[in-house]
C-alpha positions as CSV (number, residue, x, y, z in Angstrom):
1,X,-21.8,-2.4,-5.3
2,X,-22.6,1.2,-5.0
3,X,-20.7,2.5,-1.3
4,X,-22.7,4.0,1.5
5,X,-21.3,7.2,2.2
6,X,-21.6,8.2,5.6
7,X,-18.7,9.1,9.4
8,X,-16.9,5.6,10.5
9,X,-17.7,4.5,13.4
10,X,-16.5,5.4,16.8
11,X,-14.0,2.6,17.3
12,X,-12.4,2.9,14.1
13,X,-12.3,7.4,14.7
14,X,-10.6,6.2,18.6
15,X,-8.4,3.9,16.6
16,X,-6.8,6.1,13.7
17,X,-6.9,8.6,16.9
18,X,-4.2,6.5,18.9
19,X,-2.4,6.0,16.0
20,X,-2.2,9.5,14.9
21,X,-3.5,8.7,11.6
22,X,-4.7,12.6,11.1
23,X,-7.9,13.7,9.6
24,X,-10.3,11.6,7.9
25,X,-10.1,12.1,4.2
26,X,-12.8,9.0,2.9
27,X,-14.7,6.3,4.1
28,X,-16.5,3.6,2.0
29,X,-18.8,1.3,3.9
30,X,-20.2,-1.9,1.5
31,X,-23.6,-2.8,2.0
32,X,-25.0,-4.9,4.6
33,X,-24.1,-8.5,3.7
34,X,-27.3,-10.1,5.6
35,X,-29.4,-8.0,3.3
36,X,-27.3,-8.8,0.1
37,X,-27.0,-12.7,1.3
38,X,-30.2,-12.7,2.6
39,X,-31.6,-11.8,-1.0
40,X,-30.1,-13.7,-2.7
41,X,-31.4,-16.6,-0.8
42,X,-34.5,-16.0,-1.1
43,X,-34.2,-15.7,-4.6
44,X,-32.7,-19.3,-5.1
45,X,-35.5,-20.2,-2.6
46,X,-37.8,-18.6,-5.8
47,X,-35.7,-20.3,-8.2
48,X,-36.4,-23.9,-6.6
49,X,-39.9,-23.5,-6.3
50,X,-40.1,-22.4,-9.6
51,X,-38.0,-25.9,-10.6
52,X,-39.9,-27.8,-8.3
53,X,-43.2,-26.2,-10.3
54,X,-42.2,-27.3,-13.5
55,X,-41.1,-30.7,-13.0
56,X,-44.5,-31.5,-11.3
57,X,-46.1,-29.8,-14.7
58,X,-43.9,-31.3,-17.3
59,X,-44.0,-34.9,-15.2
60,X,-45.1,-37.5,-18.2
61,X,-46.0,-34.9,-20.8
62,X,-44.5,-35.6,-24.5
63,X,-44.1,-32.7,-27.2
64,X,-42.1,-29.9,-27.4
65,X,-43.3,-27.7,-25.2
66,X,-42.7,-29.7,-22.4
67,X,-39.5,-30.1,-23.7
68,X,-38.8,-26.7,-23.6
69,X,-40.5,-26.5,-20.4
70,X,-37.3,-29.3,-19.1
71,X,-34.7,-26.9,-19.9
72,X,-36.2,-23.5,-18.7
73,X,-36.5,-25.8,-15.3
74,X,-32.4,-26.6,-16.0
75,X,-32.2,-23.0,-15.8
76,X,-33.8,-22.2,-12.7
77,X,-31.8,-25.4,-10.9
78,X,-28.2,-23.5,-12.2
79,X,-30.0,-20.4,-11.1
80,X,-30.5,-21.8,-7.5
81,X,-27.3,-22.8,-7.1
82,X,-25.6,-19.7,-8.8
83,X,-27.3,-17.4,-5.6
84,X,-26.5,-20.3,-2.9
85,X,-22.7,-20.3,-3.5
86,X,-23.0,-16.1,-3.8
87,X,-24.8,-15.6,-0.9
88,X,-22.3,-17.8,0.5
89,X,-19.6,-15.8,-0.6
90,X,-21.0,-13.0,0.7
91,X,-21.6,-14.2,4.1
92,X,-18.0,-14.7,4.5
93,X,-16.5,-11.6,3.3
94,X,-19.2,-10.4,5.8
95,X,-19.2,-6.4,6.6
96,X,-16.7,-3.7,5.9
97,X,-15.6,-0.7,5.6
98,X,-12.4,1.4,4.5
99,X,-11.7,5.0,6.4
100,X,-8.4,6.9,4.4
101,X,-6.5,9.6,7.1
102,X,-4.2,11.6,5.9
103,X,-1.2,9.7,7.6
104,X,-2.6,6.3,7.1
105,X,-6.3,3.7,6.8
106,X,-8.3,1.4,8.3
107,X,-10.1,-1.2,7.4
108,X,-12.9,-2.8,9.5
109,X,-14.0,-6.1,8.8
110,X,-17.4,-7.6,10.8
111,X,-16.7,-5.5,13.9
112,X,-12.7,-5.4,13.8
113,X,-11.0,-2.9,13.0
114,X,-7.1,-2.7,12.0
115,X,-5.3,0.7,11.3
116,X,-2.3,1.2,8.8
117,X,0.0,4.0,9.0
118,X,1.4,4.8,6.0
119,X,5.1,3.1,7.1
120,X,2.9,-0.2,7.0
121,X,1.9,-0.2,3.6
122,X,4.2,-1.7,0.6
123,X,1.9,-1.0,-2.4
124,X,-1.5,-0.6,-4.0
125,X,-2.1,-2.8,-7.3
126,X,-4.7,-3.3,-9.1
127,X,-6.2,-7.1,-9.1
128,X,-7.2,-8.2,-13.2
129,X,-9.6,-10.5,-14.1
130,X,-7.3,-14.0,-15.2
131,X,-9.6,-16.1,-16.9
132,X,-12.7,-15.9,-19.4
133,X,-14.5,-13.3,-21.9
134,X,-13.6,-10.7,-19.0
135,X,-9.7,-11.7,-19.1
136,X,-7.8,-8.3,-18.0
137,X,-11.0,-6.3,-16.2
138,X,-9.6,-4.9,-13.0
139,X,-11.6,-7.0,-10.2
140,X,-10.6,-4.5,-7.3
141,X,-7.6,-2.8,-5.9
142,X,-5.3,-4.8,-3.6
143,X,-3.7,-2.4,-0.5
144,X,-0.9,-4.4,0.6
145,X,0.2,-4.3,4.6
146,X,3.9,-4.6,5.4
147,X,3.3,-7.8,7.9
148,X,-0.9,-8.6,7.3
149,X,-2.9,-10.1,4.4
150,X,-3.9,-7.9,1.7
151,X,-6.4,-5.7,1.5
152,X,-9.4,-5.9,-1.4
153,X,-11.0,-2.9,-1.9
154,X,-14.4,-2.8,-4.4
155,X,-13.8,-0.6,-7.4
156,X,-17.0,1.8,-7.5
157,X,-17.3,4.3,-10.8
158,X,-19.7,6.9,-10.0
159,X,-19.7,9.3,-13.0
160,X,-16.5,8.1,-14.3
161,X,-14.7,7.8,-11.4
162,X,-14.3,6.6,-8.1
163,X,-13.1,9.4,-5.8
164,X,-12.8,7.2,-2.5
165,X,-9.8,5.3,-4.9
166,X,-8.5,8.5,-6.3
167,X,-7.8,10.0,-2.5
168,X,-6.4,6.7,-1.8
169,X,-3.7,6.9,-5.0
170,X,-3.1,10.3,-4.1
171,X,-2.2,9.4,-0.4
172,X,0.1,6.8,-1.3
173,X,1.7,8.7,-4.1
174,X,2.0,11.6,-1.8
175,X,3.8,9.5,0.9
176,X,6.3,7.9,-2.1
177,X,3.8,4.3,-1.9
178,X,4.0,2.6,-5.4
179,X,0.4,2.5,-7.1
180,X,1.0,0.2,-10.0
């Protein structure tokens, strides 16, 4: 997911204003979930056709083509599903975006924002990957709220780093907030 750079929005700029949250230091908007979901429908909507396709070619044909044909069609029905349950997933996360101030963040989630003074934050830690080939990848960072769910924010490496992160650590380590 490569981040949109670009101002917040005015509710979230009146929001870190009545909180005194400072100047803006970063902001990192993800893309547009209807686009990304949207996509990724229509791909699985490709997928199924493409099944559909060749099961009505490989219907009562012997050999080993066809065969083949069977399991290329296998692929394309995992396929479909694959981008349903994604696009589903993406759906739900819906929009955000994360602003950094330098005396706290928000984080706006499908319209509703929520701002964090520094005070209101326990820790950043980093979120690994627990199971498969990938086992100990980070996934994201986690910014953990003193009284509200965690907060996931996207690693993005853009020549070797990712800059929105690094003001983040330095922020937190600044203000004596562990970043494990």
């Amino acid at each position: 997911m490569q981040p949109i750079a670009e101002q917040p929005p005015e509710d979230v700029t009146n929001l870190a204003l009545s909180r005194g949250l400072g100047h803006l230091v970063d902001s990192r908007k993800l893309p547009n979930p209807m686009t990304r979901g949207l996509g990724m429908l229509l791909a699985a909507g490709g997928s199924i056709a493409l099944l559909v396709l060749i099961s009505y070619l490989a219907k009562d044909q012997d050999g080993f083509f066809w065969e083949v044909l069977h399991v290329v069609g296998l692929f394309f029905c995992f396929a479909a599903v694959f981008l349903i349950v994604a696009s589903i997933r993406v759906f739900v996360v819906g929009a955000q975006s994360f602003h950094v101030f330098t005396n706290g963040f928000v984080h706006r989630r499908n319209g509703k924002a929520r701002a964090y003074g520094w005070q209101d934050v326990t820790e950043l830690k980093p979120v690994l990957q627990t199971r498969g080939e990938d086992k100990g990848k980070l996934v994201h960072y986690s910014l953990v709220p003193r009284h509200d769910k965690p907060i996931a924010i996207p690693v993005t490496i853009v020549d070797g780093r990712d800059t929105f992160l690094d003001n983040l650590m330095g922020l937190l380590q600044h203000h004596g907030i562990p970043v494990t």
